[in-house]
Backbone as JSON, one array per atom type, in Angstrom:
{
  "sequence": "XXXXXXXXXXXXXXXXXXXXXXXXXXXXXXXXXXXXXXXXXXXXXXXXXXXXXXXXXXXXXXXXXXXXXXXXXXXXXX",
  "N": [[0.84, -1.18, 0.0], [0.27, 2.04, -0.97], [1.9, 4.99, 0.32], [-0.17, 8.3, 1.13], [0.95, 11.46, -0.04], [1.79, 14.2, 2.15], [2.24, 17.45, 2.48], [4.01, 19.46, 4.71], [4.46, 22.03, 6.4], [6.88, 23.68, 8.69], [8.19, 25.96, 11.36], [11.55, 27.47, 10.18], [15.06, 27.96, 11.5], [16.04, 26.91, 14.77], [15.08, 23.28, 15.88], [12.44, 22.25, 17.44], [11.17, 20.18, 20.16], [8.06, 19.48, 19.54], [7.4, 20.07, 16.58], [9.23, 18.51, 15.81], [8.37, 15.83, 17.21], [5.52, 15.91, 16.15], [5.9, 15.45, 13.11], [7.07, 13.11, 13.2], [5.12, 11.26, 13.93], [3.44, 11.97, 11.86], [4.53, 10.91, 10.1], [4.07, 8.41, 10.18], [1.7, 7.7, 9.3], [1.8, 9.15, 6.43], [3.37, 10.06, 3.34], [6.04, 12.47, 3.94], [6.57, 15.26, 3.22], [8.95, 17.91, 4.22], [8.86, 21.55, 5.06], [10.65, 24.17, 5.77], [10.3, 27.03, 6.74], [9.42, 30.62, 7.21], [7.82, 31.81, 5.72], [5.27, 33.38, 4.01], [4.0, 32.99, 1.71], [5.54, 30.53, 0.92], [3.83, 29.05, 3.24], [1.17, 28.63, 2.69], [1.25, 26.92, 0.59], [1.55, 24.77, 1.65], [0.0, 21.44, 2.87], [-0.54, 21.49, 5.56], [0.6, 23.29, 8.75], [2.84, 23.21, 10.76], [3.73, 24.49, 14.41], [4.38, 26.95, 13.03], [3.2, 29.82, 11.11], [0.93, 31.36, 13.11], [-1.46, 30.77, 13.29], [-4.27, 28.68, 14.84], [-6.35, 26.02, 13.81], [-7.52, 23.26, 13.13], [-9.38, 22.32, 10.87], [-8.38, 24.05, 9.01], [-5.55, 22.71, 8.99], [-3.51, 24.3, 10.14], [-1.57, 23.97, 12.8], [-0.56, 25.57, 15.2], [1.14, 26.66, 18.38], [1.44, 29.14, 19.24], [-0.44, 31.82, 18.71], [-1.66, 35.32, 18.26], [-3.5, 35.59, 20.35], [-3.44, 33.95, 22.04], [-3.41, 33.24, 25.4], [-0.57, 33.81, 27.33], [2.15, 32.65, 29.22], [3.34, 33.54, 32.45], [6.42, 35.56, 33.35], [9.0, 34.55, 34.63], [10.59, 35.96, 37.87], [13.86, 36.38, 39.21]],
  "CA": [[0.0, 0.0, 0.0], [1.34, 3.44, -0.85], [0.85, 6.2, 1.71], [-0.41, 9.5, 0.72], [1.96, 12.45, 0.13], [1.65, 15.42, 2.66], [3.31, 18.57, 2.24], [3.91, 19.74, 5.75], [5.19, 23.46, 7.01], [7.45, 23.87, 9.79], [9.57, 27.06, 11.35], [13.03, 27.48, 10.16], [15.87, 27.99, 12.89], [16.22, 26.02, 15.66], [14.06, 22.71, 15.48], [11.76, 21.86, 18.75], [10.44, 19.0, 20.0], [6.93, 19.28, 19.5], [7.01, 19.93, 15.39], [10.01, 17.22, 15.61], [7.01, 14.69, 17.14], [4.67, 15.84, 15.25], [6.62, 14.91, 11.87], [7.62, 11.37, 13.37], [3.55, 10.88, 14.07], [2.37, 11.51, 10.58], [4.98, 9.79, 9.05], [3.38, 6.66, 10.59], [0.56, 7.56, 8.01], [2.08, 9.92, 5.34], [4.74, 10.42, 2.8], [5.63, 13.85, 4.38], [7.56, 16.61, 2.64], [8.84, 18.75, 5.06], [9.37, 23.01, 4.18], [11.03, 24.47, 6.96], [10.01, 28.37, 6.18], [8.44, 31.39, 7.9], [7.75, 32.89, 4.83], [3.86, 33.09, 4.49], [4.05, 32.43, 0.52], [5.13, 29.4, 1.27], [3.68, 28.6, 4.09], [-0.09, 28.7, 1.74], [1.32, 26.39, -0.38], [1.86, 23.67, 2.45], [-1.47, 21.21, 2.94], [-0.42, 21.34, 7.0], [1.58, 23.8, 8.94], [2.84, 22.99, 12.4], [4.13, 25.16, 15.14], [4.34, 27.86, 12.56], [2.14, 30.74, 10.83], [0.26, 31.73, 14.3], [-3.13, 30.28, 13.84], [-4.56, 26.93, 15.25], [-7.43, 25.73, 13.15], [-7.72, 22.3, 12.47], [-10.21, 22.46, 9.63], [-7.29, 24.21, 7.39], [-4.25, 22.32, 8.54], [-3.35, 25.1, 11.08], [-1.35, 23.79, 14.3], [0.77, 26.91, 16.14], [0.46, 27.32, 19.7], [1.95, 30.59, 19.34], [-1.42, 32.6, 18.17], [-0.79, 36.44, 18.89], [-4.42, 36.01, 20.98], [-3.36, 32.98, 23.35], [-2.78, 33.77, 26.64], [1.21, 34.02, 27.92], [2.67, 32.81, 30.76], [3.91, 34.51, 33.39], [7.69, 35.42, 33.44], [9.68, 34.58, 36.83], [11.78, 36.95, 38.14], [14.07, 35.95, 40.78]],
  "C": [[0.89, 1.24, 0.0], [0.81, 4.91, 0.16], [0.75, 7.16, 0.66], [0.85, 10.37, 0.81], [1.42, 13.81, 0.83], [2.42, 16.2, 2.84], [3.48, 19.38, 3.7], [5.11, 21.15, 6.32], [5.67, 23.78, 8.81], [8.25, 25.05, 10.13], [10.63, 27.08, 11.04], [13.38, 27.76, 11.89], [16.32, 26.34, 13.84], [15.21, 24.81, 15.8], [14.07, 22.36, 17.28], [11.45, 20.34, 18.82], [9.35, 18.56, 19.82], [6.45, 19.09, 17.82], [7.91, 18.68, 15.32], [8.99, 16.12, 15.84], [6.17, 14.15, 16.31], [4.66, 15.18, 13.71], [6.88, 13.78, 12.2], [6.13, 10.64, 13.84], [2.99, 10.74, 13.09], [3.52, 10.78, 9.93], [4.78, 8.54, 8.99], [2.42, 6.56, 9.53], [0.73, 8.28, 6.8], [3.3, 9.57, 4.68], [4.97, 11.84, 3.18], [7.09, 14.23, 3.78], [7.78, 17.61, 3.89], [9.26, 20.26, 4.44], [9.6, 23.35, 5.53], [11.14, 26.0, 6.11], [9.01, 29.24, 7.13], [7.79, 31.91, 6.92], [6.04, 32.68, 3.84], [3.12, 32.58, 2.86], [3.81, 30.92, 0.16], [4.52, 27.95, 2.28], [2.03, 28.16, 3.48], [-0.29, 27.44, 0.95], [1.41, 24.82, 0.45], [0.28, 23.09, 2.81], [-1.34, 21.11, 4.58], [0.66, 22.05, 7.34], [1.49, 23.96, 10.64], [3.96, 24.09, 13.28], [4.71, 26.65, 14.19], [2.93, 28.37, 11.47], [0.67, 31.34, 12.34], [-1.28, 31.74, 14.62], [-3.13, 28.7, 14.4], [-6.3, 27.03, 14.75], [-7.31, 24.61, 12.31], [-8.33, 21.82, 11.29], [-9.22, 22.62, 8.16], [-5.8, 23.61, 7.75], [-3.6, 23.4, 9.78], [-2.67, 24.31, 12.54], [-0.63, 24.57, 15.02], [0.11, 27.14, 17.4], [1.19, 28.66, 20.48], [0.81, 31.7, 18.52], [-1.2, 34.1, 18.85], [-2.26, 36.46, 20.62], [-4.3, 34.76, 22.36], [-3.04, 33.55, 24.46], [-1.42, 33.42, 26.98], [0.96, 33.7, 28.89], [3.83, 33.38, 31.39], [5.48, 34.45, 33.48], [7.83, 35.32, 34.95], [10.53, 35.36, 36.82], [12.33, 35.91, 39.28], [14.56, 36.67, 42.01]]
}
């Protein structure tokens, strides 16, 4: 059986562990392309974009839990 091909958008820079997961989760069910890009051009062009572009909306593919409207937590001082 051949898997599907998904085109999948991730942040450049430094890589995390949560889009790192995320990419070793669908590859259990995808052929996944990865684009490592902030750049919102091609971020359009991706059919799933994780921990980047700053929405979360499952419907379009959307996973960032950096939205500008989420709530922050609290810095520590010491």
């Amino acid at each position: 059986m051949e898997l599907e091909k998904l085109v999948v958008a991730v942040h450049d820079g430094q890589i995390h562990g949560d889009e790192t997961f995320a990419i070793a989760a669908l590859k259990r069910l995808y052929r996944v392309h990865v684009m490592r890009t902030r750049q919102f051009h091609y971020l359009a062009q991706a059919q799933m974009r994780i921990d980047v572009g700053g929405y979360y909306d499952p419907d379009t593919g959307d996973f960032d839990h950096h939205q500008p409207t989420a709530p922050r937590r609290g810095v520590k001082t010491a």
